[in-house]
N, C-alpha and C positions, 0 to 999 in steps of 0.2 A: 737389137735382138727382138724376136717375134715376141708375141702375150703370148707369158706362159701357163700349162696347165693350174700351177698353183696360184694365178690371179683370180681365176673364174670356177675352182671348186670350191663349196664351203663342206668339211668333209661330214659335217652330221646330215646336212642337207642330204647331199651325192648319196649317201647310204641308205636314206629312208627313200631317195626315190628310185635305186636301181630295188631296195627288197619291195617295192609296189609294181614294180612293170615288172619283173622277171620272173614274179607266178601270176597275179592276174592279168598283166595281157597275153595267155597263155592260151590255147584251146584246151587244156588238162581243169586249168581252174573256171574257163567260161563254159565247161561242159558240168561241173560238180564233182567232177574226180575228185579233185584235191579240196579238201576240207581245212582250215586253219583250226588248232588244236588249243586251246588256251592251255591246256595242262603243260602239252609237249613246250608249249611257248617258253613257258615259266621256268622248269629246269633243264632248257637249255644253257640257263644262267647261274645255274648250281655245279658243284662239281663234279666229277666221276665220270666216266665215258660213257657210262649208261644209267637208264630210270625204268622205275617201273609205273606200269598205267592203271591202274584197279578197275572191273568191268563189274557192271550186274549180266548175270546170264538172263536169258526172258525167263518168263514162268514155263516151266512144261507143261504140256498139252494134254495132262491127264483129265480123263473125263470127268463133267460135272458132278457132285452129288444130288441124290432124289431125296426131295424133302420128306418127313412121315412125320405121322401126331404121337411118336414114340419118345417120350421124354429119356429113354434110356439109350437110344442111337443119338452118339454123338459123334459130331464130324472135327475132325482132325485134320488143321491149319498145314498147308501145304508151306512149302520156304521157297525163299529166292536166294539163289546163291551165286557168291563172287569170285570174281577169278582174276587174273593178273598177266598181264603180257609186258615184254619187255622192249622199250624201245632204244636202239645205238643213234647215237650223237655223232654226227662227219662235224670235222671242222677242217677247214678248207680255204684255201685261199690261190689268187692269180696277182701277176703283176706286170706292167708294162712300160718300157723305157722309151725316149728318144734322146737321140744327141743332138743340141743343138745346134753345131756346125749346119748338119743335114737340114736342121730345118732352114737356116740361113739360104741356103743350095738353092731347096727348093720351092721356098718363097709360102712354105704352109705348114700346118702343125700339125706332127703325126697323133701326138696326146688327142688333139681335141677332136681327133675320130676315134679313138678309143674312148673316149668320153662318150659320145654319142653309142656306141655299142657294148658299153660292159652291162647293159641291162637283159640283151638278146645273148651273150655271150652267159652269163647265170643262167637264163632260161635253160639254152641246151644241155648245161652242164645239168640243171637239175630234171632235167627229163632224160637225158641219160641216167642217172643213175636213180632214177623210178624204174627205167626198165631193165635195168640190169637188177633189181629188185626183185621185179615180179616174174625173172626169168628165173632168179634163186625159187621163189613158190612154187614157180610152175615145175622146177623138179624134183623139192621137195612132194609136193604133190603126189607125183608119179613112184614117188622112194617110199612114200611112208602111207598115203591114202587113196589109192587103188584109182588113182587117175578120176577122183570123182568131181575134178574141174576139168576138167579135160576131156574135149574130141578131138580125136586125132581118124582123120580121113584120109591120109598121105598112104596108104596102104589102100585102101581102099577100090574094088574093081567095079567096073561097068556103068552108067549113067544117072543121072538126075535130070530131072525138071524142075527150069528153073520158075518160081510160083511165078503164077497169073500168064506165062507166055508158054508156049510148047516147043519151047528149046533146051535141046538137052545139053548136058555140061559133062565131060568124066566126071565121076565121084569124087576121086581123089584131091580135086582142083579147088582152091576157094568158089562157094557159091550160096545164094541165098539158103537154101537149104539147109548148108551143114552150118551157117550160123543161126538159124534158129534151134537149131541141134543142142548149137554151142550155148544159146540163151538157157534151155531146158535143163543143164545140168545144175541149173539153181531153182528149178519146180516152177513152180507157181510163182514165186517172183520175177518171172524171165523179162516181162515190162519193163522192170527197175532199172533196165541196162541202159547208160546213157552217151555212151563213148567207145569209141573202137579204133584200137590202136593196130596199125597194121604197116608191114615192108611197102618199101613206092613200086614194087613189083603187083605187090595186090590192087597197092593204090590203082596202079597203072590199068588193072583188069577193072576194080570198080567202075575209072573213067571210061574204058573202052564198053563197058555194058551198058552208057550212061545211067547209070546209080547212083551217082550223085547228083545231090543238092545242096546250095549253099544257105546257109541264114547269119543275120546280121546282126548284133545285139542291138541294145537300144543305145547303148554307151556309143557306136560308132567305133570302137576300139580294133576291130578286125573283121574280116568276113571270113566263116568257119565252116568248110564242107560237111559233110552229114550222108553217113550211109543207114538208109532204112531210119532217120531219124533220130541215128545214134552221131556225135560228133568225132569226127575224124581226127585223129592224130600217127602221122607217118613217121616213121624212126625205122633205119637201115639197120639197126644192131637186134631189129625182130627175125633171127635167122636161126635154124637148128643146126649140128654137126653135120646132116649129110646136103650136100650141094640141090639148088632148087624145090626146099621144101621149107614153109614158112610158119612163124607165129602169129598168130593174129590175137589179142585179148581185148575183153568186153568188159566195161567196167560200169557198176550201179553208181548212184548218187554216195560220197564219201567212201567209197572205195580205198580211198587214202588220206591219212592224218598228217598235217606239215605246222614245222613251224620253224620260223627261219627266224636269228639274229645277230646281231655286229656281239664281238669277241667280251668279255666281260673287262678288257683291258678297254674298252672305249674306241680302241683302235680300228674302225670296219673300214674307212678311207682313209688313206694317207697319201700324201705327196711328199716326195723326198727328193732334193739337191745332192747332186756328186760336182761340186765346180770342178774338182779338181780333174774329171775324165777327161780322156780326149785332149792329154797336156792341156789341160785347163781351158777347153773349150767349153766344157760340161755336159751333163747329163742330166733330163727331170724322169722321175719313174712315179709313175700311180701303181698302190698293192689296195687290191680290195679282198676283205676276209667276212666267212661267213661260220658261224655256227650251224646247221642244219640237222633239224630230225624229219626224213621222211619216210611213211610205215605204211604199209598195206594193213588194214584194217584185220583184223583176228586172229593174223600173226605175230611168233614171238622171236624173239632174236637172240641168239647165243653166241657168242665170242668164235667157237671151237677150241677145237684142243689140235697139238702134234702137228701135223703137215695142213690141218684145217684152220688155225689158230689162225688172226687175224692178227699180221706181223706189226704194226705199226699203230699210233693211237687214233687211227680212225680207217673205216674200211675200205678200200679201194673195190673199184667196180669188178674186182676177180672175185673179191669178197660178197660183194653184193650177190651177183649170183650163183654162188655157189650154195646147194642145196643142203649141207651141214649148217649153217648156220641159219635157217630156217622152221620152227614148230608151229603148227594149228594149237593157237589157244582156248578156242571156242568150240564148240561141242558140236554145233549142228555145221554141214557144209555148206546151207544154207544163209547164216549171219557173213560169208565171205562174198560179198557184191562185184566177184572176179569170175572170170570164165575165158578158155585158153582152147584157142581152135588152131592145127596143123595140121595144114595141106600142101600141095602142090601148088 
């Protein structure tokens, strides 16, 4: 009989090293998207399917006072005041089998390539459902705060120029332009943006304008394309209801809160024996499970109610973006380091 999977995993081991590779070797976390949360960390391991995060708001921007030699003008202590957003807990899990007849067959071990991929297999899963996340804000967004993350150029007639060359582009179309557009709906912090997540359709137009570049950490861990010096991340599920029209979003430094860990039963790897499948040829299966909270930063999260409720005890990616269960916690649209550009 071949080595099998439960020879060569140690299961505490296998767990701390797929939750290391499967958000930092990441271009979401080697750009600063994702942020690790120590709060979120913490009760993840508590119980209830959700927590709450307590925030200081900044100070407002009321103007200074003017000093005078009036001992009778007195000046009156401005506050800072706290506010609350609510973060949902996914718990989640995969698992993968071989029969070992099969591997006999064909002289190799299907597990120990499963082994080698359940860390890129978490990745996607957790960048999928960031963006089906920020697909719920983005129509939250549009339902409740008058689109103020939001340029949408897909309507849009007649041309641009694209900066520094005198080539025009339809309006309607991704192009440098309407993402600096896209930057400016966060003011003056529009620099902050550090990553840009976009369909391999846009990708495909970046490359073809060559506007990209690539850079390379110091770790050696990956090489990560970069548009406009923002880090690229492609995901096919950046797509709106009507055919040929995309989302692209722009995200600052902590844009997002994460914290990921193994089940509070201890259980995040396990290897399991079925001798008896296969009329007792048998069977080995690895099941990896995770805990995960991950939040777009000054968002709040609500269950819903009726045909919005969230059927099951954790939310599936219909849940995710769905714009009911989405609130702006924060006061300025400014404290949200997101911004949401749709084009052609």
């Amino acid at each position: 009989m071949p080595t099998q999977i439960a020879d060569i995993i140690v299961p505490e081991i296998f767990s701390a090293y797929v939750a290391e590779n499967s958000l930092v070797s990441t271009a979401l976390f080697q750009s600063g998207v994702l942020v690790r949360n120590n709060l979120m960390q913490q009760y993840l391991q508590a119980g209830a399917p959700s927590f709450t995060v307590p925030f200081w708001q900044d100070l407002p921007d009321t103007e200074a006072n003017i000093g005078t030699d009036n001992p009778a003008d007195i000046a009156t202590p401005l506050k800072v005041t706290a506010r609350d957003l609510v973060v949902r807990k996914s718990f989640v899990n995969q698992s993968w089998a071989q029969m070992d007849l099969a591997n006999d067959l064909s002289g190799s071990n299907a597990l120990e390539r499963v082994q080698s991929r359940v860390s890129a297999y978490w990745a996607r899963q957790w960048e999928f459902r960031l963006i089906a996340s920020l697909l719920g804000v983005l129509y939250s967004n549009v339902a409740n705060n008058n689109s103020d993350m939001v340029n949408d150029v897909s309507g849009a007639t007649g041309t641009v120029t694209v900066p520094g060359t005198n080539v025009t582009v339809p309006a309607n179309t991704f192009n440098g332009v309407a993402v600096i557009n896209t930057a400016l709906t966060i003011g003056d912090r529009l620099s902050d943006m550090k990553a840009i997540a976009c369909h391999s359709y846009i990708y495909g137009e970046m490359l073809k304008n060559d506007e990209i570049q690539y850079f390379k950490p110091s770790d050696n861990s990956m090489v990560i394309p970069t548009y406009k010096g923002m880090a690229v991340i492609v995901d096919d599920n950046l797509t709106t209801a009507t055919a040929g029209v995309y989302v692209t979003i722009l995200f600052g430094p902590g844009a997002v809160g994460f914290g990921l860990s193994e089940p509070v039963s201890g259980f995040g790897t396990e290897v399991y024996r079925y001798p008896s499948f296969g009329n007792g040829a048998g069977e080995t299966a690895l099941f990896s499970r995770w805990n995960l909270a991950l939040h777009p930063l000054g968002m709040s999260w609500n269950d819903g109610t009726g045909a919005n409720a969230v059927a099951g005890p954790s939310p599936v990616m219909a849940d995710l973006s769905n714009p009911a269960h989405w609130t702006r916690a924060v006061s300025q649209r400014k404290s949200i380091p997101i911004a949401f550009l749709i084009s052609k």
